[in-house]
N, C-alpha and C positions, 0 to 999 in steps of 0.2 A: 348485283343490283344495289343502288346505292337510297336508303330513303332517310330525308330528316323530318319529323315531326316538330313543330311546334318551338320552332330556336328563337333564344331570347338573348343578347347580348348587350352590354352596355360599356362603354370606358370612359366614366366619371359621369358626364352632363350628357353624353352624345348616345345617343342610341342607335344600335350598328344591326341589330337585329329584333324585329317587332314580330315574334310570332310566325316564321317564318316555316311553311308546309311544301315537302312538295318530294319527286322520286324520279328514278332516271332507270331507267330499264336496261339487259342485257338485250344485245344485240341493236343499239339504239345512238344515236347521239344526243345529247341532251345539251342544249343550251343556255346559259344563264343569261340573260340579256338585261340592262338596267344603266342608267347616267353616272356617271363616276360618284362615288359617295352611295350608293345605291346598299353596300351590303355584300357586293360579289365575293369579294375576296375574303372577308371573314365568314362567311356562308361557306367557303371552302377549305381556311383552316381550320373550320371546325369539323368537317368532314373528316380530313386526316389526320384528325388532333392533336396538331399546332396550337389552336386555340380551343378553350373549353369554354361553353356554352353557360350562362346565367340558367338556361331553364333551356327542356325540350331535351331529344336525344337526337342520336344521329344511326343509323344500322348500314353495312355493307355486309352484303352477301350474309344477310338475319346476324349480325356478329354486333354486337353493341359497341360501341367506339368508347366511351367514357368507360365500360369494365374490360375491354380486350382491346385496345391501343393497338400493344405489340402486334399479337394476331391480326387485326385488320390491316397492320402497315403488310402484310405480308401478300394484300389482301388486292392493292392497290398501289398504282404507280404514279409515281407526283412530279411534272412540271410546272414551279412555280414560274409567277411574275420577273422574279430574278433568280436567275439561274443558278449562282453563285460558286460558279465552277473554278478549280484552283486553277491558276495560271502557269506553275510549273510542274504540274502533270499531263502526260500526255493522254492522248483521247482512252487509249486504253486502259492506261493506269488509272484513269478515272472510273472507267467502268467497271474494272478488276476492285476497286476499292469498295464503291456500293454493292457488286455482287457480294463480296465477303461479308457487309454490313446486312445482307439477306441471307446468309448461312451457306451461299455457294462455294464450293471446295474444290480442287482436285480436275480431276476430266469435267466435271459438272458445272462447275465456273468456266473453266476453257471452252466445251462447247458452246452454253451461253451466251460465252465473250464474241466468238467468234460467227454466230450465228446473228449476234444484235448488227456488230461490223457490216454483215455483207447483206445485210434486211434495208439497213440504212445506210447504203454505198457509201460507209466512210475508211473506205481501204484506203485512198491515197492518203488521210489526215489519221488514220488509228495510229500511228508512232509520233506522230510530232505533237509540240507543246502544244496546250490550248490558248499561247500568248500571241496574239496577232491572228485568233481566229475572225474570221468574218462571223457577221450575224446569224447565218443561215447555218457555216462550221460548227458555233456554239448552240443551234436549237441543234443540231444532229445530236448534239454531245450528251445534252439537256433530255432526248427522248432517249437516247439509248439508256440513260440511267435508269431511267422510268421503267422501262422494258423490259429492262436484262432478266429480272426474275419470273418474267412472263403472270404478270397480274388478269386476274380477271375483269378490272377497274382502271381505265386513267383518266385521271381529274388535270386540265391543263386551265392556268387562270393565264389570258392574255395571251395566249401563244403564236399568234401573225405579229404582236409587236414590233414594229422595225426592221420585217422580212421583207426582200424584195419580192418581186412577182413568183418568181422560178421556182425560190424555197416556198413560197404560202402553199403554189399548187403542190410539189411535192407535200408537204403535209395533208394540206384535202385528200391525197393520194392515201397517203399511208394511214389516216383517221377512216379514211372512206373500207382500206382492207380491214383493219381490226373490227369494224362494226360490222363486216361480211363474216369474219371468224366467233361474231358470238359477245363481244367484249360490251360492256358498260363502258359510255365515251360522256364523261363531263368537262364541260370545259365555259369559260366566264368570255363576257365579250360586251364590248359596246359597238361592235362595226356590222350596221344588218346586213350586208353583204355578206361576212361570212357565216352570218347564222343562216339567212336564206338556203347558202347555198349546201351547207353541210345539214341543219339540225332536222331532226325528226320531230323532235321535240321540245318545245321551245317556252322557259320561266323567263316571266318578265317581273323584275325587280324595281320598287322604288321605295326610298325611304327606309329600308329592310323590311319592308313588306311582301308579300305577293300580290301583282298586279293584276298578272293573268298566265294563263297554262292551257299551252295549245299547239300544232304543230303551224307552222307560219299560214298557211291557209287561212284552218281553222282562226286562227288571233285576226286576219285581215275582215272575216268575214265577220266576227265579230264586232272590230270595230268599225263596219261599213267601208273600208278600206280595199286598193286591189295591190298596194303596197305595202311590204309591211315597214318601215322606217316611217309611214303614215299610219298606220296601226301602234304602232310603238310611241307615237305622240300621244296620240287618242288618247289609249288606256292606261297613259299617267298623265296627262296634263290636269288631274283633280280628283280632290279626293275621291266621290264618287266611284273612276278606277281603280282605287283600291280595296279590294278584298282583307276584312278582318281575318 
């Protein structure tokens, strides 16, 4: 379970995070939903703490992130916005290298390695370079990393970016198993189509604020809406939809 209380963030003039509340459940997908500039992305480094918060805390799995870093990295599985995956490693070296960077050794890594390989059909690309991967080759790459340690948490910001069809469904696929297994599924978006179609749970961001918090139904019915991309206008087109 991932919950932030009260995040405040600022970089110089610009205020990136106004007080921002809200919690994402086991066995759940949680969506962040809000207009670019919205807050998403540093709402989530501060979760895995990348970024440190002006004020407010962040908790996974009751673990405090600003006094237990390490321990909640251990906690949680991160695919960012970019990936930033080395180019002359191959799929597996890349995975063998963050397992180590999670204390995996021995048979323990290997099974891991070899368990994440054939969870996310990347037998035919596990030896070769990740240089001239396709988009969908490097999300494999991207979630196996995420994975390997078998977290009870993954936080993905932006993760359909620039998939084709084939690879988004396989993802819904394999987000849609983890939240059958029990897992805390956060992940940032501005495309309602995919929050529709995945989220249980659904934060609407604006401003670094909270807008609303609901599961897409619920936020339609709210804002008198039987869509929610017409819901998601509603409840930020003015202040009034924002929640202090």
């Amino acid at each position: 379970m991932i919950r932030a209380d009260d995040l405040r963030k600022c970089y110089a003039e610009v205020t990136a995070l106004d007080g921002l509340s809200f919690a994402a459940q086991d066995g759940h997908i949680t969506g962040l939903l809000g207009p670019n500039g919205a807050g998403k992305t540093t709402a989530l480094r501060c979760i895995y703490g990348l970024v440190r918060p002006d004020a407010g805390n962040v908790q996974v799995d009751g673990l405090e992130v600003a006094r237990r870093a390490l321990d909640v990295r251990r906690h949680i599985g991160i695919y960012p916005d970019n990936c930033g995956l080395y180019t002359r490693l191959s799929t597996r070296e890349h995975l063998a290298y963050f397992g180590e960077l999670h204390g995996l050794r021995g048979t323990a890594l290997a099974t891991a390695l070899q368990a994440t390989i054939d969870r996310l059909g990347m037998q035919d690309i596990a030896d070769r370079r990740v240089q001239g991967f396709s988009q969908g080759q490097r999300m494999k790459v991207g979630l196996g990393r995420a994975l390997l340690h078998d977290p009870q948490n993954l936080i993905l910001d932006e993760p359909t970016r620039g998939l084709d069809v084939m690879s988004t469904r396989a993802l819904r696929d394999l987000l849609r198993q983890l939240r059958a297994e029990g897992r805390c599924i956060l992940f940032s978006s501005h495309v309602m189509q995919e929050v529709a179609a995945l989220c249980d749970r659904v934060v609407i961001m604006a401003r670094g604020r909270l807008a609303a918090q609901g599961s897409p139904q619920q936020l339609c019915e709210q804002a008198g809406e039987t869509q929610l991309e017409e819901a998601f206008v509603k409840l930020i087109g003015s202040d009034e939809g924002i929640a202090a």
